[in-house]
Phi, psi and omega in degrees: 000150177242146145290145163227103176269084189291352186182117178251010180287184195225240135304334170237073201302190193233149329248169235242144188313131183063003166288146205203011132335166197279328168288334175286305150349276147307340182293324179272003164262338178205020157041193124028113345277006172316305190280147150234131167285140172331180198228146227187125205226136115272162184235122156281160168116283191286357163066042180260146159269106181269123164059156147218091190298190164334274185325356202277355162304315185280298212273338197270306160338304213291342254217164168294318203281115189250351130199168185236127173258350176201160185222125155248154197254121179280295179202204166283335211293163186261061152241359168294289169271314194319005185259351217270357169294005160317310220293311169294359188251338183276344199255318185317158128259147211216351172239321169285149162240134340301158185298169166207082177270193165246171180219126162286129185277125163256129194260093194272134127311150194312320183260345135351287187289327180283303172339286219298016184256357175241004194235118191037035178075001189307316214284347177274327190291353179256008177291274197311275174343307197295316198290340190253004170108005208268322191238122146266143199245153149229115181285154211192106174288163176290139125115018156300111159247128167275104144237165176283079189039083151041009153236139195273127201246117161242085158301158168200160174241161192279217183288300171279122224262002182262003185228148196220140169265143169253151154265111169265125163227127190201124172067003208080354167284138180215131189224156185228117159232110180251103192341295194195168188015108175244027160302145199054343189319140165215118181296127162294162200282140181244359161084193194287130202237162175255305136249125182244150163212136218230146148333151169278302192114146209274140150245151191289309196230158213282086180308016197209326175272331199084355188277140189291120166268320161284100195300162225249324168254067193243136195286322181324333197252030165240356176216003182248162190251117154336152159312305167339273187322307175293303155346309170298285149016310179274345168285017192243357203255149161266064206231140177296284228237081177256146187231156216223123171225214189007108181232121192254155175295341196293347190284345160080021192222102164275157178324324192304318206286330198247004160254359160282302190319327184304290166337311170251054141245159176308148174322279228288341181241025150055062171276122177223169175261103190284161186199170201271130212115356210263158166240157176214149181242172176212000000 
């Protein structure tokens, strides 16, 4: 298996349209790894897509990639989905009669599959796709494993029960990938992970000054999980391997800024900050 980090930005990606900070700035001035795109994983070998944001237009052109055999769904929000007419502009055909497109498999995890019938329109706009060939959905109960060209794919969901981490096992390999919001999460034991990847997590406070970036009663910080917290998290983990993602702008950390933080993490569990375009082989 390969990683593919089609995009590591977060809900508020870098840079972020009409901002004129200094990260933004640079970000649009030196593009790649400054800039981040929505947030958005492949997997090569099972040949998967995880979300599709806004960006997935953008990121699957920048990308290598000439096919998908699944598309899995983290959860609704919309920096998740909103990309999701890709799924129709790679498959339609628009010129022969009868058409002759392709069709993509799509993968709901169960309360997924329930949102989306209720959240931004996803669950008709992926209705319509079905109807014309461009997707066939497959709905998926908890505790439901898929596999893929000889890897095994296991959504579950965390602690906030509408968003689901996927588990890859393949070849000998075992990777944990979690989109987003590991607010409240106590890792179950998942046994020896090879790579996890994970939020970064909002920080309240500035990883390199220590200065409170966040107030303290700030609602955000009842549903969203901090750098902090998620550190703790990785230390629960039995991982080889840690990649860092969805990195939002308020936070104010350019790539220069998140490979000195890299420096004051622990050692031992080979913590980095991914950024977009990077590949990892395993």
């Amino acid at each position: 298996m390969k990683i593919e980090f089609l995009g590591t930005g977060g809900a508020m990606a870098i840079p972020r349209p009409l901002c004129q900070c200094a990260i933004c700035l640079e970000a649009r001035k030196k593009g790649v790894p400054y800039s981040r795109s929505g947030p958005s994983v492949f997997v090569h070998g099972p040949n998967v897509l995880i979300d599709t944001p806004e960006d997935s237009y953008m990121q699957l052109n920048r990308s290598k990639i000439s096919t998908i055999d699944g598309v899995f769904y983290s959860h609704w929000h919309p920096d998740h989905v909103m990309g999701r007419r890709v799924l129709e502009s790679m498959n339609a055909d628009w010129v022969n009669h009868p058409a002759q497109g392709t069709t993509t498999d799509v993968y709901l995890p169960e309360q997924v599959a329930s949102d989306f019938q209720t959240r931004l329109g996803t669950g008709e706009h992926l209705a319509f796709f079905e109807s014309q060939d461009y997707i066939a959905l497959h709905n998926l109960k908890d505790g439901e494993k898929v596999t893929i060209n000889d890897v095994t794919i296991t959504p579950f969901r965390l602690s906030e029960d509408y968003v689901y981490a996927f588990l890859f096992e393949g070849n000998g390999k075992r990777v944990l990938i979690a989109p987003d919001e590991l607010y409240g999460w106590d890792p179950p034991k998942l046994g020896e992970l090879d790579v996890a990847i994970l939020p970064t997590g909002i920080c309240e406070f500035h990883p390199l000054t220590g200065e409170r970036q966040i107030s303290a009663d700030h609602p955000v910080l009842k549903e969203e999980a901090t750098f902090r917290q998620t550190l703790t998290i990785i230390e629960k983990l039995h991982v080889k391997k840690v990649y860092l993602t969805h990195l939002e702008e308020p936070d104010q950390l350019s790539y220069d800024d998140l490979k000195k933080v890299e420096d004051t993490l622990p050692q031992d569990k080979k913590i980095s900050f991914a950024f977009d375009t990077l590949m990892i082989s395993l």
